[in-house]
VEXSE-16480 format. One record per residue (C-alpha): residue in one letter; chain; x, y, z. Coordinates in steps of 0.02 Angstrom, whole numbers. Each point is the difference from the previous one (the first is absolute). Layout:
% VEXSE-16480
<rec mise="a" torvo="A" u="X" v="Y" w="Z"/>
...
% end
This chain:
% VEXSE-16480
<rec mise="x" torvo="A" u="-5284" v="4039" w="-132"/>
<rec mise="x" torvo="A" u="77" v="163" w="-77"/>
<rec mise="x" torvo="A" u="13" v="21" w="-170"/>
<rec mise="x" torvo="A" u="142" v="68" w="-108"/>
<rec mise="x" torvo="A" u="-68" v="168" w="-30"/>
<rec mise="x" torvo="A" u="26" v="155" w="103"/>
<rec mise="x" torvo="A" u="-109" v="168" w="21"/>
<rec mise="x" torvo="A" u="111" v="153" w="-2"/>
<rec mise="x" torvo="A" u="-88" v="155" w="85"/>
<rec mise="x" torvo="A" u="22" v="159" w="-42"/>
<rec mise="x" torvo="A" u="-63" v="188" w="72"/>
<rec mise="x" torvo="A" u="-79" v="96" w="-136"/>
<rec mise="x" torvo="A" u="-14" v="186" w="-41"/>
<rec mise="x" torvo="A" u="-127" v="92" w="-60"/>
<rec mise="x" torvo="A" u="51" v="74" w="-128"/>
<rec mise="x" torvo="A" u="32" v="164" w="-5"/>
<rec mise="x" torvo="A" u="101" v="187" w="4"/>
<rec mise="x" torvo="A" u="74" v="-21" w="194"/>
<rec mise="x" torvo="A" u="175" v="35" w="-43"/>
<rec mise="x" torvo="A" u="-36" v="203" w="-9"/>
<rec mise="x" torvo="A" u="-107" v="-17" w="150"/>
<rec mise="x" torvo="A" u="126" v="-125" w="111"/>
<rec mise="x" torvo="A" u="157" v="131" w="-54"/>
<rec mise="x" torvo="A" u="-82" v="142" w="94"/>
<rec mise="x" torvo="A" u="-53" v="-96" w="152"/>
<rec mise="x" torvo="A" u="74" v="-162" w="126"/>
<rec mise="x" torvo="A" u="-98" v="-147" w="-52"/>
<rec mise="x" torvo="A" u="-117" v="-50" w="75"/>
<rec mise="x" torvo="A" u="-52" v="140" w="99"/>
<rec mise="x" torvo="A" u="-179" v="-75" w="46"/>
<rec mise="x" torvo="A" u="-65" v="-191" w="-4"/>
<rec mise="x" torvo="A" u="30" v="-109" w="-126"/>
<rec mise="x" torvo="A" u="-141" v="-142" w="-45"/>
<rec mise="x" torvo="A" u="50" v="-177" w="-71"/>
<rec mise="x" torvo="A" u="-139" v="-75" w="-73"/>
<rec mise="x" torvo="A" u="-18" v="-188" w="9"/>
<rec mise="x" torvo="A" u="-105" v="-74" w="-84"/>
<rec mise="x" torvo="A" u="-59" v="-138" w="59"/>
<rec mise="x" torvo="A" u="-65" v="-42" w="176"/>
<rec mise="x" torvo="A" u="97" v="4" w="174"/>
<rec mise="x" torvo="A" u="114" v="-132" w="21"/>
<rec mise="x" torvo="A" u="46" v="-66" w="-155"/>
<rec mise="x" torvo="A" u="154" v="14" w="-105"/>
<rec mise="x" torvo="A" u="-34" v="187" w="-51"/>
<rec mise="x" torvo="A" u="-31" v="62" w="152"/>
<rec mise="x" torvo="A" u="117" v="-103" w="90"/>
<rec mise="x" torvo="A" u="152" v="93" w="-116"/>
<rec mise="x" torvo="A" u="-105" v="174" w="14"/>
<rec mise="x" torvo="A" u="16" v="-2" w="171"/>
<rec mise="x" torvo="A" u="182" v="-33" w="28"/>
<rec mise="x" torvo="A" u="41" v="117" w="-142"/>
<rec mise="x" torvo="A" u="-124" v="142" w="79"/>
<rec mise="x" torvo="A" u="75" v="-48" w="178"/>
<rec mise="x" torvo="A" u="192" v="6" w="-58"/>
<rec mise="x" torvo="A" u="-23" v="154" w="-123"/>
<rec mise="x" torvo="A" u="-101" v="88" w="149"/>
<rec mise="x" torvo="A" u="167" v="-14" w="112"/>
<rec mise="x" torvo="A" u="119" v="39" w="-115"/>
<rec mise="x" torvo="A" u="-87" v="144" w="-78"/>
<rec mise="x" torvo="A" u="-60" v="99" w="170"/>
<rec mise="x" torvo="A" u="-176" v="-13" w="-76"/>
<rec mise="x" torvo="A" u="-160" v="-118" w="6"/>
<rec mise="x" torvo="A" u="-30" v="-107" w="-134"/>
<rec mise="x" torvo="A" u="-163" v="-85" w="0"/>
<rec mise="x" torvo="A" u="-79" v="-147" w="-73"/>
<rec mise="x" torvo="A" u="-165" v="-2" w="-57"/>
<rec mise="x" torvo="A" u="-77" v="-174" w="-54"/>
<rec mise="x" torvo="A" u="-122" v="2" w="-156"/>
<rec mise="x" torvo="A" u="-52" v="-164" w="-46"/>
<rec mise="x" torvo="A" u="-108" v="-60" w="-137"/>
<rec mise="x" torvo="A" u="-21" v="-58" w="-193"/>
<rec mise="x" torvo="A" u="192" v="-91" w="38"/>
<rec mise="x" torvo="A" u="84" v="158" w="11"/>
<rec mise="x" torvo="A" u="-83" v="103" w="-127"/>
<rec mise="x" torvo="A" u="-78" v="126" w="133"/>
<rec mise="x" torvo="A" u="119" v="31" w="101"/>
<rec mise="x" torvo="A" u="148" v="39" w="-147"/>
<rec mise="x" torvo="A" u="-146" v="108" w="-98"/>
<rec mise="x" torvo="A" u="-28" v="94" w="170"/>
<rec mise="x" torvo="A" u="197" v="29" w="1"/>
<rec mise="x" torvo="A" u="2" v="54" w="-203"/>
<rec mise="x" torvo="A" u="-144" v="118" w="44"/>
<rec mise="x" torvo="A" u="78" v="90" w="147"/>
<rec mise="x" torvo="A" u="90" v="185" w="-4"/>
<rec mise="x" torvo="A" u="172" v="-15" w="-93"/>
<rec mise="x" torvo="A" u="88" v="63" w="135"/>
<rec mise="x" torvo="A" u="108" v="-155" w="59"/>
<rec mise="x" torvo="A" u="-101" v="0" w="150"/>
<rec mise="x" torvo="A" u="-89" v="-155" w="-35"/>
<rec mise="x" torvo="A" u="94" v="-173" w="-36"/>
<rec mise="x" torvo="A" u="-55" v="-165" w="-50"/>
<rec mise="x" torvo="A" u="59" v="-185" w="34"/>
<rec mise="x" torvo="A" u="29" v="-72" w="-192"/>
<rec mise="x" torvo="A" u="40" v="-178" w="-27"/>
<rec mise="x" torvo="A" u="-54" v="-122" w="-164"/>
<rec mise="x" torvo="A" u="-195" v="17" w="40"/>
<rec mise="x" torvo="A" u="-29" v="195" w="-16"/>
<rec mise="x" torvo="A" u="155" v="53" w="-98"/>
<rec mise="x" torvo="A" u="-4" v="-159" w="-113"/>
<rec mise="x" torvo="A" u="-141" v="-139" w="-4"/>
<rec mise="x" torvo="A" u="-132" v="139" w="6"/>
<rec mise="x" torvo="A" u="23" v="88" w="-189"/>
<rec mise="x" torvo="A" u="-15" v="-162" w="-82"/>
<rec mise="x" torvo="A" u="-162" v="-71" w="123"/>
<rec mise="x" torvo="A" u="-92" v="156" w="-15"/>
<rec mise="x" torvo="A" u="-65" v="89" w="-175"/>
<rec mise="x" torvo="A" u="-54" v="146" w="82"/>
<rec mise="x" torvo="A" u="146" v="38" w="141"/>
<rec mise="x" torvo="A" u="-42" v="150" w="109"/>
<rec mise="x" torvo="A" u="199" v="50" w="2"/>
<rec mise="x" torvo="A" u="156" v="-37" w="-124"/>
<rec mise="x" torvo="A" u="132" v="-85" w="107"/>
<rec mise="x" torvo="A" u="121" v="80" w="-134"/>
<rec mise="x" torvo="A" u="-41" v="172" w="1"/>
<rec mise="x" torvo="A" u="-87" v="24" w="148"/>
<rec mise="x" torvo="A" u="146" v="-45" w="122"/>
<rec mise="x" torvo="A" u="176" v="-8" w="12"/>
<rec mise="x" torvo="A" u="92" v="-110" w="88"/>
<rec mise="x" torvo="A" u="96" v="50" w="171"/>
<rec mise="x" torvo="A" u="83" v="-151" w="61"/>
<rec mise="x" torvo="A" u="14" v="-180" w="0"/>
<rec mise="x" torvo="A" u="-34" v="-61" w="177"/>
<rec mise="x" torvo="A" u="-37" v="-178" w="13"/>
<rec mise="x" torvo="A" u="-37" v="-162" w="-84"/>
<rec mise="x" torvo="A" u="-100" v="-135" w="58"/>
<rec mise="x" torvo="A" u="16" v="-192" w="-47"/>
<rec mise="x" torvo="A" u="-202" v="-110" w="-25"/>
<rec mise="x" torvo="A" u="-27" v="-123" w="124"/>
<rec mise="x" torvo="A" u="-150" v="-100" w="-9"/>
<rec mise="x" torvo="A" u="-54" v="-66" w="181"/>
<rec mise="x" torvo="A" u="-154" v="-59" w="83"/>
<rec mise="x" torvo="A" u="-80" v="-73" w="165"/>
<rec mise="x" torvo="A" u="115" v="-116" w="99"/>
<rec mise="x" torvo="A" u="-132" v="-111" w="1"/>
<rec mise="x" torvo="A" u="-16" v="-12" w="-166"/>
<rec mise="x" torvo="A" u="-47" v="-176" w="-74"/>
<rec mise="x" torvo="A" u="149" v="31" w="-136"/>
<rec mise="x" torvo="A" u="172" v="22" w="88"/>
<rec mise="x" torvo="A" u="91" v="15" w="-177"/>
<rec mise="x" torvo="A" u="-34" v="82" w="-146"/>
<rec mise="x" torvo="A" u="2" v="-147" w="-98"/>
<rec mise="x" torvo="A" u="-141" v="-64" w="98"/>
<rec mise="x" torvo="A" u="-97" v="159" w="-20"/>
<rec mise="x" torvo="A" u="-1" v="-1" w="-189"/>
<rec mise="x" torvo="A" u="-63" v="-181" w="15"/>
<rec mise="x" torvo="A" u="-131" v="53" w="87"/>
<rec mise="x" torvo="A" u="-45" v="146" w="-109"/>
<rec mise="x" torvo="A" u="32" v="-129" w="-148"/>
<rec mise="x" torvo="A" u="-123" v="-120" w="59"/>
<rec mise="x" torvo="A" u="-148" v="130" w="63"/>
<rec mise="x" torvo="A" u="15" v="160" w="-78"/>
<rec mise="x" torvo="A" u="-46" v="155" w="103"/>
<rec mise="x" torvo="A" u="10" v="-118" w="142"/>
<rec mise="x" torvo="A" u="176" v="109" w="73"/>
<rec mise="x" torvo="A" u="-42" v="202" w="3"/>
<rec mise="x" torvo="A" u="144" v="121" w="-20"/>
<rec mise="x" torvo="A" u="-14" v="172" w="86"/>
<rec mise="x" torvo="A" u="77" v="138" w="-98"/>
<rec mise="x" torvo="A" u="18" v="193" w="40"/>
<rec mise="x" torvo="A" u="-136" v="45" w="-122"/>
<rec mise="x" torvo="A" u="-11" v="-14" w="-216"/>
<rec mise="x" torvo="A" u="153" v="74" w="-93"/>
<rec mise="x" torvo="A" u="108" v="-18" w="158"/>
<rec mise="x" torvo="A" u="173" v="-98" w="-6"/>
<rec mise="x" torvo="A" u="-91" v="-129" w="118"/>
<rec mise="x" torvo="A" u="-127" v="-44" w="-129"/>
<rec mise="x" torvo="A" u="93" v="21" w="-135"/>
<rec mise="x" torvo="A" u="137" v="-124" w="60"/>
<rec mise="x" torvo="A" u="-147" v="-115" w="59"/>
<rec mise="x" torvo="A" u="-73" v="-5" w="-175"/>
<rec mise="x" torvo="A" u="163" v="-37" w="-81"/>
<rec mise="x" torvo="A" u="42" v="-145" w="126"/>
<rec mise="x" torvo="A" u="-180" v="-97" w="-44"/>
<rec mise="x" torvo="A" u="58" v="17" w="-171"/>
<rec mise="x" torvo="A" u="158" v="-64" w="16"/>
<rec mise="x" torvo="A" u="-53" v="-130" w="113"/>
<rec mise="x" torvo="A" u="-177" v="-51" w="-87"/>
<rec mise="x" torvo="A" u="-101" v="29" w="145"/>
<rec mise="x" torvo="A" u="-149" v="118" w="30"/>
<rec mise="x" torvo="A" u="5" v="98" w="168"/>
<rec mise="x" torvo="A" u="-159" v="78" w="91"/>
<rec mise="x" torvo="A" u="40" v="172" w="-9"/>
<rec mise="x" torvo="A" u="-39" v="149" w="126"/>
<rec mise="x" torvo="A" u="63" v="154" w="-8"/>
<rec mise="x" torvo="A" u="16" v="106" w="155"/>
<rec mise="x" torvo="A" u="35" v="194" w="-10"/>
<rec mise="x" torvo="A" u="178" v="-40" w="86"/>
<rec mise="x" torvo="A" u="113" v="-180" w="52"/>
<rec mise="x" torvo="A" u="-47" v="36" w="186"/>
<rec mise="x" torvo="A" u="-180" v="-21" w="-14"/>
<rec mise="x" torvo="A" u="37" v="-164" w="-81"/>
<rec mise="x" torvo="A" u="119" v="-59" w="141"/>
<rec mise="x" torvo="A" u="-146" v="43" w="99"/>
<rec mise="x" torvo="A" u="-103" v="-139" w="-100"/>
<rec mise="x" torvo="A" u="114" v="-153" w="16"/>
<rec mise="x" torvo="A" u="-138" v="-48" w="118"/>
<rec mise="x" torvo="A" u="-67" v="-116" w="-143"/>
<rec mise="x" torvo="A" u="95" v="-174" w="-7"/>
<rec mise="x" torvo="A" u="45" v="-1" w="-182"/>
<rec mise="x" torvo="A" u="43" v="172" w="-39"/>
<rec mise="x" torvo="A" u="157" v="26" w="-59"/>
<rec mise="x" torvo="A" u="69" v="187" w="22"/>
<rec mise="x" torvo="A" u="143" v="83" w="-148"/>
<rec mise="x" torvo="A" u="73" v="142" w="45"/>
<rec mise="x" torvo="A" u="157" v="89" w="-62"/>
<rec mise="x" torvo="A" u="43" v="77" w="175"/>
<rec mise="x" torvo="A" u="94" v="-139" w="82"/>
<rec mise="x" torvo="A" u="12" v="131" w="132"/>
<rec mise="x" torvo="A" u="-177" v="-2" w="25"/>
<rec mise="x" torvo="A" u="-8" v="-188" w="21"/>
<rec mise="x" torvo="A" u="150" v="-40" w="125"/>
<rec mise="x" torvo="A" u="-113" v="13" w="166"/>
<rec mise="x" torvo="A" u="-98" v="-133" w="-86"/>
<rec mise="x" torvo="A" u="109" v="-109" w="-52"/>
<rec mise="x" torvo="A" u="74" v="-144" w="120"/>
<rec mise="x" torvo="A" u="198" v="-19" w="-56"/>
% end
């Protein structure tokens, strides 16, 4: 199932005093680091690296992602707000660190709004909710049901708390009544990795991340 909302992605800049700096040299003239952060092979890290791979070829210099998973995507972004403002370190920004975060978190370790800029939109990703093929439910109709009639029964893997994933996840049980099992995984590839348990269901916004799992 995908559901009507999309994730747009954007690359974040630190912010800071570059344009001086980038006027009396060719940018970049060393390495440049896109943090991700969440773990390898989910949705972050899945644009990170085509971005780091495509900007590395066009720009005659290595860009380089470096995953930082953990509290959602609090660690990784606050790494990326903390680093030298010298445009030299990027950061993978979608509705989780540059949105979701401020209002989850009291006491955020970065301000999406003044600690970053935005570079470029790059992608958007639809939800798809999918699960084992042997899964007792074949329609989502018949997964609700289930969840209806033994709650907690049905567990839904998310990419961690304050993620789109479990954001979206909460907002479906709402909508559809039911209460989900939740567990949160520091990225959506560990919990494609889980699927091994018969009536876990898996949400994820990457439907990129899903399509070698799902039979068409």
């Amino acid at each position: 199932m995908r559901f009507g909302r999309s994730l747009a992605w954007l690359l974040a800049l630190h912010v800071c005093s570059v344009a001086a700096a980038h006027a009396q040299t060719s940018y970049p003239d060393r390495p440049v680091k896109i943090i991700v952060p969440i773990g390898p092979g989910g949705s972050y890290d899945l644009v990170g690296r085509q971005l780091a791979d495509a900007l590395s070829k066009r720009m005659g210099q290595a860009f380089v992602v470096e995953n930082k998973p953990g509290a959602g995507t609090v660690v990784g972004t606050q790494a990326a707000s903390q680093s030298e403002p010298d445009g030299y370190t990027l950061v993978v920004g979608g509705l989780s660190n540059m949105a979701f975060n401020s209002a989850l978190y009291s006491k955020l370790g970065y301000d999406p709004r003044k600690d970053f800029v935005p570079v470029a939109l790059i992608y958007k990703f639809g939800y798809v909710m999918v699960g084992r093929k042997d899964l007792p439910h074949g329609k989502l109709q018949d997964i609700v049901a289930a969840a209806k009639a033994n709650p907690g029964s049905i567990s839904v893997a998310t990419a961690g708390v304050g993620t789109g994933q479990q954001l979206v996840a909460a907002a479906f049980m709402k909508a559809a009544g039911v209460k989900f099992l939740e567990v949160p995984y520091k990225g959506s590839a560990y919990g494609l990795g889980r699927r091994d348990k018969a009536r876990q269901v898996v949400l994820s916004y990457c439907v990129i991340c899903q399509f070698p799992y799902i039979a068409l």
